[in-house]
Structures are given as C-alpha cells and as structure tokens.
C-alpha positions as MATLAB code, in Angstrom:
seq = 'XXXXXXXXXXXXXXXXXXXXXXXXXXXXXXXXXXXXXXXXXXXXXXXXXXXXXXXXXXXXXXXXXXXXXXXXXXXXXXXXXXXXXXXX';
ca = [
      -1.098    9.024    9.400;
      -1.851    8.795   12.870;
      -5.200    8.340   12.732;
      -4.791    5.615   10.223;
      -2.382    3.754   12.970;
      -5.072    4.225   15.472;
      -7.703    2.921   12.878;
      -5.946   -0.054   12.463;
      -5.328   -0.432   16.560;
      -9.065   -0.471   17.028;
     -10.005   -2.166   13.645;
      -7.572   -4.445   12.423;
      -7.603   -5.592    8.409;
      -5.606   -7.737    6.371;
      -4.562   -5.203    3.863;
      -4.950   -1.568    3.246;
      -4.935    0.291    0.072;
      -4.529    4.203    0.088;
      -4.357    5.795   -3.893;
      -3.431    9.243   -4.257;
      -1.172    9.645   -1.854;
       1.005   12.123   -2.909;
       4.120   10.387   -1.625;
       7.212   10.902   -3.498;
      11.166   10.346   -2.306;
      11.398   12.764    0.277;
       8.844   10.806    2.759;
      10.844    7.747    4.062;
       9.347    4.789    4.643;
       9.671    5.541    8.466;
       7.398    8.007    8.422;
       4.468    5.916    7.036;
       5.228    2.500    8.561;
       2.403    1.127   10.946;
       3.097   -1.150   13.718;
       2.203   -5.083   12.637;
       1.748   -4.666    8.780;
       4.394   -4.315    5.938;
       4.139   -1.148    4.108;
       4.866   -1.461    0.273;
       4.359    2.098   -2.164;
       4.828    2.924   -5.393;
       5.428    6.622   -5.606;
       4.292    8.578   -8.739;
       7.731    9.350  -10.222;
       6.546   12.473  -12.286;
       3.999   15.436  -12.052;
       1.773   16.039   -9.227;
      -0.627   13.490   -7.314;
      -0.988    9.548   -7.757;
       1.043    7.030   -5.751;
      -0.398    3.836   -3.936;
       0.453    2.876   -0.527;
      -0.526   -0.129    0.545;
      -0.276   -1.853    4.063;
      -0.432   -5.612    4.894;
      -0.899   -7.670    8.000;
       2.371   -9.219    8.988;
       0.093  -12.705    9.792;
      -2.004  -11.698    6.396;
      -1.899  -14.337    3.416;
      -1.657  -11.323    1.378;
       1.576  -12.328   -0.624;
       4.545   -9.782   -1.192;
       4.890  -11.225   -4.865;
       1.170  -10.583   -5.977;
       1.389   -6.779   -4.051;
       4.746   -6.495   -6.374;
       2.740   -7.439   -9.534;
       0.207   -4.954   -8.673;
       2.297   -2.261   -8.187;
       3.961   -2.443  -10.814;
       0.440   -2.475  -12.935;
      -1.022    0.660  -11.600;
       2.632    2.356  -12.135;
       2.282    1.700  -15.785;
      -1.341    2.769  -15.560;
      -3.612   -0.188  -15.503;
      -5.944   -0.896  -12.423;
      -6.648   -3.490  -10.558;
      -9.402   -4.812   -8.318;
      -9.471   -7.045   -4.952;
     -10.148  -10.165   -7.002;
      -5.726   -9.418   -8.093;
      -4.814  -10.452   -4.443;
      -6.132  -13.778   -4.504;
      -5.978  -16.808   -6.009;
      -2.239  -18.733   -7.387;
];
C-alpha cells in the first residue's frame, strides 16, 4: 500500500484499478485510502481471492455513478474495459 501512495506522489493518474485484491470486511477503508483520490472496492463476498479496488482523482472526471455501474458488473462476473469509464 505504501508504495502505491508513493507511486501516485511521484506519478499522479486519474484513476487506478487494482483486481485481485484479496480485500474482504476486515480491512477498513482507512487502511487503503490514498491522499487526493476517492477509493471505491468491491470485496469478493465468498471464497478466496477476487475483489477490485479502484482509486480516483478527487479533480478526475472519472464519475462515481459509472465506477458504481462497474462494480457492480465485475461483482456479478462480467468485465469491463477502459472504454466503460467514458462517454454519457
């Protein structure tokens, strides 16, 4: 995690997509927060692995309701690509 934050110091992006994370109820959002972007995750809610963590830029046009939608996509097992965060 911290070398992700210091990444992100160095290298700013608009949005950051992690898969596989692992992350489950016990890791509070705290804990994986980044100074300047939003942190939004969908933990896998049964067996081992999966979960998608994803960071945006607080200035980012990145917007909350499209991150939603594709969270709630690759939770039900579809994927998505880059070309999901754009467009109306």
């Amino acid at each position: 995690m911290d070398e992700l934050a210091l990444l992100l110091q160095v290298h700013p992006m608009d949005f950051v997509a992690v898969t596989e994370t692992w992350l489950n109820d016990e890791v509070v959002d705290q804990l994986i927060q980044v100074n300047k972007y939003n942190t939004f995750r969908n933990d896998r809610s049964h067996g081992r692995g999966g979960g998608v963590w994803l960071l945006s830029l607080l200035t980012s046009l990145v917007q909350e309701e499209k991150i939603s939608k594709i969270l709630h996509l690759n939770a039900h097992g579809y994927g998505c690509s880059p070309t999901d965060f754009l467009g109306g």
